[in-house]
C-alpha positions in Angstrom: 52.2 20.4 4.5 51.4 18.0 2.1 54.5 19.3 -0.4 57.0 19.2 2.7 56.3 15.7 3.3 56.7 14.5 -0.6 60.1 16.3 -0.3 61.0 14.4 3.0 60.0 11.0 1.2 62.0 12.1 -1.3 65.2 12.9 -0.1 64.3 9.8 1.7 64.1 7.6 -1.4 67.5 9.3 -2.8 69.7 8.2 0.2 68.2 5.0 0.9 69.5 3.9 -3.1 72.5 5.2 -2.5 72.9 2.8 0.3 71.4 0.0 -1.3 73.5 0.6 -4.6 76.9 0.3 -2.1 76.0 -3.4 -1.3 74.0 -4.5 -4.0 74.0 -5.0 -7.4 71.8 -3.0 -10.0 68.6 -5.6 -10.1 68.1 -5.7 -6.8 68.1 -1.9 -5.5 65.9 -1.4 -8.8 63.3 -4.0 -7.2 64.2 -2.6 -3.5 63.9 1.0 -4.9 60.1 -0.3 -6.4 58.7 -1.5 -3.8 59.6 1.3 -1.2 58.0 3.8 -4.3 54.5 1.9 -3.9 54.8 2.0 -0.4 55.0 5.9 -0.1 52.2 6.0 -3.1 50.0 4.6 -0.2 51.3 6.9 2.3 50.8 9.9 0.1 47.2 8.8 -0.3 46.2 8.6 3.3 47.9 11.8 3.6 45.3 13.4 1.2 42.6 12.0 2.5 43.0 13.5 6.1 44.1 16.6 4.4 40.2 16.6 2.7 38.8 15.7 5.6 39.9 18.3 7.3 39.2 20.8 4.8 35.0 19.4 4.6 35.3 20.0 9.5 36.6 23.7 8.3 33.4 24.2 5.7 30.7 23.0 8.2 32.6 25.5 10.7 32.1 28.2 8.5 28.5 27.4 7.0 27.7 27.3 10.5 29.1 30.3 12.2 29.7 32.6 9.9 26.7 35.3 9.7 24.1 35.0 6.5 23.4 38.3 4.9 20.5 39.6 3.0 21.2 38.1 -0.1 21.0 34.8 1.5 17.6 34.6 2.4 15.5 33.2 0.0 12.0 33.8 -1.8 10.5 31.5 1.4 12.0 33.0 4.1 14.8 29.9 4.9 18.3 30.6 4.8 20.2 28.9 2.2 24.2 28.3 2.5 26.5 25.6 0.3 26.2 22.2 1.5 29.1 20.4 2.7 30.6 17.4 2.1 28.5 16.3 5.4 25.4 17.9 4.8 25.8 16.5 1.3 26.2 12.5 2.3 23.4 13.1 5.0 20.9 14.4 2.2 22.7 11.4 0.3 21.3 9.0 3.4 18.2 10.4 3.8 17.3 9.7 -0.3 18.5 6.2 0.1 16.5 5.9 3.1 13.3 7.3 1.2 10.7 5.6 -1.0 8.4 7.2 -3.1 5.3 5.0 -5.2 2.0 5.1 -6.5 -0.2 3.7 -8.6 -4.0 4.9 -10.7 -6.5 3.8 -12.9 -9.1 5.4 -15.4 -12.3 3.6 -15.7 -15.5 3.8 -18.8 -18.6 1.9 -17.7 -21.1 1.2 -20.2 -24.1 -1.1 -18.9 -27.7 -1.3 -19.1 -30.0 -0.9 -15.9 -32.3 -3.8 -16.1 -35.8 -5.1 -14.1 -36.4 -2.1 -11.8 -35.4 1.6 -11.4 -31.5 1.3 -11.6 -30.8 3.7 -14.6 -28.1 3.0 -17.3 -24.4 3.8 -16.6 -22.7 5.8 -19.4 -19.4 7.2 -17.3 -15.8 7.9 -17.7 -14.0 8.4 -14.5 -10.2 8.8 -13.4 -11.0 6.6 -10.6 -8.0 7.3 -8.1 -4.2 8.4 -8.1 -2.8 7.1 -4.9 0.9 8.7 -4.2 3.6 6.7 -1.7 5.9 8.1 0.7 7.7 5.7 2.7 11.0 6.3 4.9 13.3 3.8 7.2 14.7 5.7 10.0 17.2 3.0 11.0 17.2 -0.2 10.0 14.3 -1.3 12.4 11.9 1.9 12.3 10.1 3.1 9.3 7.2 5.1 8.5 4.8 4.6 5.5 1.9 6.8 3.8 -0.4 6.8 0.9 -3.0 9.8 -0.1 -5.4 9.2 -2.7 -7.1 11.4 -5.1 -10.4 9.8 -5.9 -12.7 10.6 -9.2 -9.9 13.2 -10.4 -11.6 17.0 -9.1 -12.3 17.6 -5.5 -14.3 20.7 -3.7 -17.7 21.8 -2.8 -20.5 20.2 -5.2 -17.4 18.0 -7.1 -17.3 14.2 -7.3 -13.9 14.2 -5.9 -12.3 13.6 -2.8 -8.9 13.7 -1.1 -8.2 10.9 1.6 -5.0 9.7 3.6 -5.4 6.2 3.1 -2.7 4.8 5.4 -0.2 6.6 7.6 1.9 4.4 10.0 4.9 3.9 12.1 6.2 0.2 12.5 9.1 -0.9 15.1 11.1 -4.8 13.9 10.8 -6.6 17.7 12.9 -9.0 16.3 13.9 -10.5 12.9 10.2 -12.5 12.9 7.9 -9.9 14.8 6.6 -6.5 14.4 4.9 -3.8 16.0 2.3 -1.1 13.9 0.5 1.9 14.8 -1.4 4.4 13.3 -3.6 5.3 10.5 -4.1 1.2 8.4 -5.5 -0.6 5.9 -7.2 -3.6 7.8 -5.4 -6.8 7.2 -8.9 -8.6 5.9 -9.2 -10.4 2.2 -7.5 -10.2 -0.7 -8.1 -6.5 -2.0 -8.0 -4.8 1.2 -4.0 -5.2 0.9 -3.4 -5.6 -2.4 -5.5 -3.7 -4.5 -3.0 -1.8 -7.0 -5.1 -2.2 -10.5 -2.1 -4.4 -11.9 -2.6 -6.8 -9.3 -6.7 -7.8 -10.0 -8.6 -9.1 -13.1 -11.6 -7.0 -14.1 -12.3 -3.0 -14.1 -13.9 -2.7 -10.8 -13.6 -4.2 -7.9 -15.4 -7.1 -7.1 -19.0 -6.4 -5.5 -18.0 -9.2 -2.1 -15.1 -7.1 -1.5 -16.0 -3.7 -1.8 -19.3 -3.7 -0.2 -19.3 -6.4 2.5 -15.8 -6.2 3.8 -15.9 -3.3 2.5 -12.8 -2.6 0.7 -10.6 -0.1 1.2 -11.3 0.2 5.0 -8.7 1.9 6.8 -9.2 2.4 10.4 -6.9 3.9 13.5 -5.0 1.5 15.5 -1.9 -0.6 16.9 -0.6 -4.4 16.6 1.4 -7.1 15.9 2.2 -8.7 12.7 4.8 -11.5 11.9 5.8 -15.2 11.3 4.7 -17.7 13.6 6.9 -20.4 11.9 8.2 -20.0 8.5 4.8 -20.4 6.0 2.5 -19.5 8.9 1.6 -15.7 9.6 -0.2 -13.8 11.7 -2.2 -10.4 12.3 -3.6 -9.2 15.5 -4.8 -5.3 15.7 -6.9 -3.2 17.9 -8.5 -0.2 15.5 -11.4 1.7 16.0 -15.2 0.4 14.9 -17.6 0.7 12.7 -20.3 3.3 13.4 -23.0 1.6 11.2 -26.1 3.5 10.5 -29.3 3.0 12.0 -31.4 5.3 10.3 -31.9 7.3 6.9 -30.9 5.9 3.4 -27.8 4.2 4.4 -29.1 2.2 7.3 -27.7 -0.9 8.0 -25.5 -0.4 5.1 -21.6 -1.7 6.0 -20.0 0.5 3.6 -21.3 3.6 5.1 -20.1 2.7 8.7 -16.4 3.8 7.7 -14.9 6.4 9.1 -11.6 6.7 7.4 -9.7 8.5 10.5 -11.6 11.2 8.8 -12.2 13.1 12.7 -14.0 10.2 13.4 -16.5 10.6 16.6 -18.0 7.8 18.7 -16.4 4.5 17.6 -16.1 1.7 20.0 -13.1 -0.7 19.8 -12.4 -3.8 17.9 -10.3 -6.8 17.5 -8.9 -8.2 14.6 -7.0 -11.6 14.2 -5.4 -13.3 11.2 -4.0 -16.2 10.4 -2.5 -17.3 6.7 -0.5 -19.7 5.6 1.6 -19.2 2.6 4.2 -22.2 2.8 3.5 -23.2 -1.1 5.2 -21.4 -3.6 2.1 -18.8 -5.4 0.0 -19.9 -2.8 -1.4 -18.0 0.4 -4.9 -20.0 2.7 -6.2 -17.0 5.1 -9.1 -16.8 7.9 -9.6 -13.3 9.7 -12.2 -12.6 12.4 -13.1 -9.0 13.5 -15.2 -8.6 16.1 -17.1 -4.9 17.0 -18.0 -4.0 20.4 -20.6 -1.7 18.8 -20.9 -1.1 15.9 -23.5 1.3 15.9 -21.1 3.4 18.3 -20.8 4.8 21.3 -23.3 7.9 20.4 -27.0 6.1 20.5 -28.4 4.2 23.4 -28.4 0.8 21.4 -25.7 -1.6 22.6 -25.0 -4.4 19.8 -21.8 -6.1 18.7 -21.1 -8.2 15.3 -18.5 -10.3 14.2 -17.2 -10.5 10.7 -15.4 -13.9 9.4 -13.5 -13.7 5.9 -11.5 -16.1 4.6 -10.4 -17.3 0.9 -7.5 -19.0 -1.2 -5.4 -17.0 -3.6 -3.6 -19.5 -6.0 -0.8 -18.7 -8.8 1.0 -21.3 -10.2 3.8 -21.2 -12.5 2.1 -22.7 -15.4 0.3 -19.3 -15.7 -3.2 -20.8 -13.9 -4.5 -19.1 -11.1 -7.3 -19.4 -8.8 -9.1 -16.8 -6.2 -12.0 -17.9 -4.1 -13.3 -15.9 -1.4 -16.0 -15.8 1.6 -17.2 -13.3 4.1 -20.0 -12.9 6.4 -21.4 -10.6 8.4 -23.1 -11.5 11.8 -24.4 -8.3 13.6 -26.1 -8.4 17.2 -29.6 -6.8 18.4 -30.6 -5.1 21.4 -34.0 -6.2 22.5 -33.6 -3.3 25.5 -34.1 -0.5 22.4 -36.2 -2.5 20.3 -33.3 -2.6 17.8 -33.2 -5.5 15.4 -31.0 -5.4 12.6 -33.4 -8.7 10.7 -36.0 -5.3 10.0 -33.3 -4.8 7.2 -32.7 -8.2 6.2 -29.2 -7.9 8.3 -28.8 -10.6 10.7 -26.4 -12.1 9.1 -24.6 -10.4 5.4 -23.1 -12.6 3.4 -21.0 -13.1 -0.2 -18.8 -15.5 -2.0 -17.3 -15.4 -5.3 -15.0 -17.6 -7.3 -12.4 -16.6 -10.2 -10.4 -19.0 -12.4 -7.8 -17.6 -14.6 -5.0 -17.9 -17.1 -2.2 -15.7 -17.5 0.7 -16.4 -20.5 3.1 -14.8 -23.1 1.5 -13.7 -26.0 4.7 -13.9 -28.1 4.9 -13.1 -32.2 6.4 -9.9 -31.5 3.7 -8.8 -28.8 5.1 -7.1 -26.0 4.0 -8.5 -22.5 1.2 -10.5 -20.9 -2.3 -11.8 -21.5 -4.6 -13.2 -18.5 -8.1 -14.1 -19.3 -10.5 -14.1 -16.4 -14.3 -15.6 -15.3 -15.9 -14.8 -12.3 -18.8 -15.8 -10.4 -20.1 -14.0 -7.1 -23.4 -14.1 -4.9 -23.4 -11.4 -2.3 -26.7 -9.2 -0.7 -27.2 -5.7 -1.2 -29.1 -3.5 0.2 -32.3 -2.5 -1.9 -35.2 -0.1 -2.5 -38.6 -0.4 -0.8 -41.6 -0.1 -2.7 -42.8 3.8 -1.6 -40.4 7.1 -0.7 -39.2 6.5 2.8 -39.4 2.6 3.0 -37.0 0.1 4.4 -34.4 -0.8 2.3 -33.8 -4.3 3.1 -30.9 -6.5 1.6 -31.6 -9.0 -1.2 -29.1 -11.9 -2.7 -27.6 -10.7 -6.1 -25.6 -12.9 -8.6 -22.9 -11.4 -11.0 -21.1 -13.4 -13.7 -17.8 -11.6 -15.5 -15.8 -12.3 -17.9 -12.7 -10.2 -19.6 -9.4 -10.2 -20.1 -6.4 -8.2 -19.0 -3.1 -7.0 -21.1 0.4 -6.4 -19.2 2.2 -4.7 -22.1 5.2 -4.6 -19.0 4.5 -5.5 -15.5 3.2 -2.8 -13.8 0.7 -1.4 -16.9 -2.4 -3.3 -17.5 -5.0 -2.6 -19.7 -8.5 -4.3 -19.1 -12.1 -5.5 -20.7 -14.8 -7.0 -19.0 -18.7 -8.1 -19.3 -21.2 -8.0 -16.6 -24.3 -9.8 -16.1 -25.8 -9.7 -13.1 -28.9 -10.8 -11.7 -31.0 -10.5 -9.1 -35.1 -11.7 -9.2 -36.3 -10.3 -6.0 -34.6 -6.1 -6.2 -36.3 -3.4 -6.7 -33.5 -1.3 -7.8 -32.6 -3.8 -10.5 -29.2 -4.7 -12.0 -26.4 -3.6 -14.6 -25.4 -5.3 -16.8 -22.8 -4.4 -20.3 -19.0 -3.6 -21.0 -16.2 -1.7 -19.2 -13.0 -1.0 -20.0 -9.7 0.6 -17.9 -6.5 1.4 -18.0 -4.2 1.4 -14.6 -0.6 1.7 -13.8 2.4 1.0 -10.9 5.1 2.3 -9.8 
């Protein structure tokens, strides 16, 4: 078809000259004779296209209905054919449509256990690899996932474990609201969020953040998320509760009260609000409140709701200063009807603070990439050892001071030192204090 109509143009072209050349002169059929040339270029071109069009309908026809034999059936059991042009741009989509991420980070500690029983840490550890999958079904559905791999070999008896960290599905209500549920990391602090090792100074995490928030928590739930006005944000969530401990060697402990989503039994609900402003360029100001119906849960016959109140500054400014300051404070409820009083562990109220100055700058002469020097100073309680096997392990006021330094040789690779010294007159278990050193990477 497509040769028939070149000849038609063709003979087309020959006896429209032939009628120009009787009333014109020779420049101007050469000029007609041009333009009516690119004119049937174009129409040729169309043709062709259709033509492949039609011939991509005709290989989905066949790849659908003609019969697969044996030799089609691969090693898994799934039929395999030759894409076509369709399948081919819809596998196309899908990839475009499809994220994938992580991030890790290798640790050594090397401290020395000081005034009590805490022994000395000698350790190397491949702390976590945490993979990314994230997809956008349309352009206001998507769907986001992380599974991490902590201390590098899982199974019976090993150190390791395998978690889903977050797994969520989020709906756009409009250009300035959102809607989440699922599997989350709780919108609380500044590590909770953003805790990639890139983004932190200092090996570990920092002791307010991991044990009195405690960071990561991830919990099972659905909200709202968005901009109130442009630099003012807000967070609210429903998620299941803490199921805090009331008994054995993690009682009363915060940390412990995490369920992950992990088949979790017998958590009441709770309620979490944010607000942050971030209407200064390197700036964000946040205050979250989560309250627990029970956070003992719903198992036991104690009845007793807490309340936790967070909020800190997180400062970068151009200049390469920097500034992170950060409270949060436990307030948990007794129930007089059970005899249950959380102030037998020291845990009416659990509280910690720490501040952390820091510069970040070019090193230059031929050195690839970053330097950011750090100092921190936090106060938080933590849970101690009684005197005798068996006693009650009641929360005492601990002090840390840090200082280090972390190397960006690009962006999203960081290599890091730090010293400890903490500090902590009234424990029983003592304190650590010495060097550590990691590695961790983005991408």
């Amino acid at each position: 078809m497509r040769y028939v109509n070149n000849f038609l143009i063709l003979l087309l072209a020959i006896g429209f000259s032939a009628a120009v050349s009787a009333e014109e002169n020779d420049q101007d059929k050469i000029l007609k004779i041009m333009a009516m040339l690119e004119a049937q270029q174009a129409e040729i071109a169309e043709l062709k296209a259709q033509l492949d069009e039609a011939t991509g309908e005709e290989a989905v026809s066949m790849t659908t209905n003609t019969p697969q034999g044996a030799d089609a059936v691969g090693a898994g059991g799934s039929r395999w054919s030759p894409m076509s042009n369709k399948r081919k741009a819809r596998a196309a989509s899908w990839a475009e449509r499809t994220s994938v991420g992580g991030y890790g980070e290798l640790h050594s500690n090397h401290t020395n256990g000081k005034d009590g029983s805490t022994s000395d840490t000698d350790k190397t550890d491949f702390h976590r690899l945490v993979l990314f999958v994230g997809h956008e079904f349309n352009s206001w559905s998507r769907f986001a996932s992380e599974i991490e791999f902590e201390h590098s070999w899982a199974g019976d008896g090993r150190e390791g474990d395998v978690v889903v960290e977050l797994a969520w599905l989020e709906l756009d209500l409009n250009a300035n609201h959102h809607f989440r549920a699922g599997a989350d990391i709780l919108p609380v602090g500044i590590m909770n969020l953003t805790h990639e090792p890139t983004t932190f100074y200092g090996v570990e995490r920092n002791m307010v953040e991991a044990e009195i928030i405690p960071s990561t928590w991830t919990e099972a739930g659905a909200g709202f998320w968005g901009q109130v006005v442009p630099g003012i944000n807000y967070n609210l969530f429903a998620h299941t509760g803490l199921k805090v401990p009331t008994s054995g060697s993690s009682a009363m402990r915060v940390r412990s009260g995490r369920q992950k989503v992990a088949n979790g039994k017998n958590q009441d609900i709770a309620i979490l609000g944010r607000m942050t402003y971030t209407g200064v360029p390197g700036l964000e100001l946040a205050f979250t409140v989560d309250y627990q119906n029970d956070y003992t849960g719903t198992d036991d016959a104690i009845e007793a709701s807490a309340y936790l109140i967070e909020t800190h500054i997180d400062y970068k400014h151009s200049s390469g200063l920097g500034l992170r300051a950060l409270y949060a404070r436990w307030d948990f409820g007794k129930d007089s009807s059970q005899s249950f009083d959380p102030g037998l562990w020291g845990a009416s109220e659990v509280e910690g603070w720490y501040v952390e100055p820091a510069y970040r700058f070019d090193l230059g002469g031929g050195i690839p990439g970053e330097l950011g020097l750090f100092v921190r100073y936090e106060e938080f309680d933590e849970r101690d050892g009684g005197s005798a096997t068996g006693a009650i392990k009641k929360y005492v006021k601990h002090e840390m001071f840090s200082v280090g330094a972390n190397w960006w040789p690009t962006p999203n690779v960081v290599f890091k030192i730090d010293g400890q010294f903490e500090d902590a007159p009234t424990s029983k278990n003592g304190t650590q204090t010495g060097v550590n050193l990691g590695l961790g990477f983005q991408f």
